[in-house]
N, C-alpha and C positions, 0 to 999 in steps of 0.2 A: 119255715126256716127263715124267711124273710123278716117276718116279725121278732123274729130272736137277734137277727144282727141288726135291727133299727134299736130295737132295747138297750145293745150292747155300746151302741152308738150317743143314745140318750144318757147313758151310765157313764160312757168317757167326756160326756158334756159337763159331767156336773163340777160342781169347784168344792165342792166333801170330800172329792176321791186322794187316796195316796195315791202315790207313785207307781209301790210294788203292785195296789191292786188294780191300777189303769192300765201295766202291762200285762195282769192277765187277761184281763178284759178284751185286751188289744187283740192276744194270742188268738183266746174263741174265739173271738171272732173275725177272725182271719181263716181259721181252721172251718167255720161255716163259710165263708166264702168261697173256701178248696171245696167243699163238698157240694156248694150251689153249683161251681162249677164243671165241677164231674159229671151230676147228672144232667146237666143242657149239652153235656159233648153227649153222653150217650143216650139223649134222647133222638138228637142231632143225629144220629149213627145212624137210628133206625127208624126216620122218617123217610118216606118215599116219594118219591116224585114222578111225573109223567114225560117224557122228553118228545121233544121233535116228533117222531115214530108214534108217537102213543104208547110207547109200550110203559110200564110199569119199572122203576128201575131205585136202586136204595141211592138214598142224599149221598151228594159228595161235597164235601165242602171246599172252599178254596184252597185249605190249606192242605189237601191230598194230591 
């Protein structure tokens, strides 16, 4: 997915592109970027950690 939004990235570089089609361009990949980010929250979710105690316990991130 990475490799799709550096493409899309290389494709708004260029100086051939219209207007209308450097805003789609823009859109996907934007819309990849919401998605790259989705799954790093819900990997985030359910990574686990070991605390103080040892015990076993699910990530919490700062933002909870």
């Amino acid at each position: 997915m990475v490799l799709v939004v550096l493409e899309k990235l290389e494709q708004l570089e260029s100086a051939e592109i219209s207007l209308e089609e450097s805003f789609k361009i823009y859109k996907d990949g934007m819309d990849l970027l919401r998605q790259c980010y989705e799954k790093i929250d819900y990997v985030e979710k359910k990574v686990l950690e070991i605390n103080e105690a040892g015990d076993i316990v699910e990530f919490q991130s700062e933002d909870e």
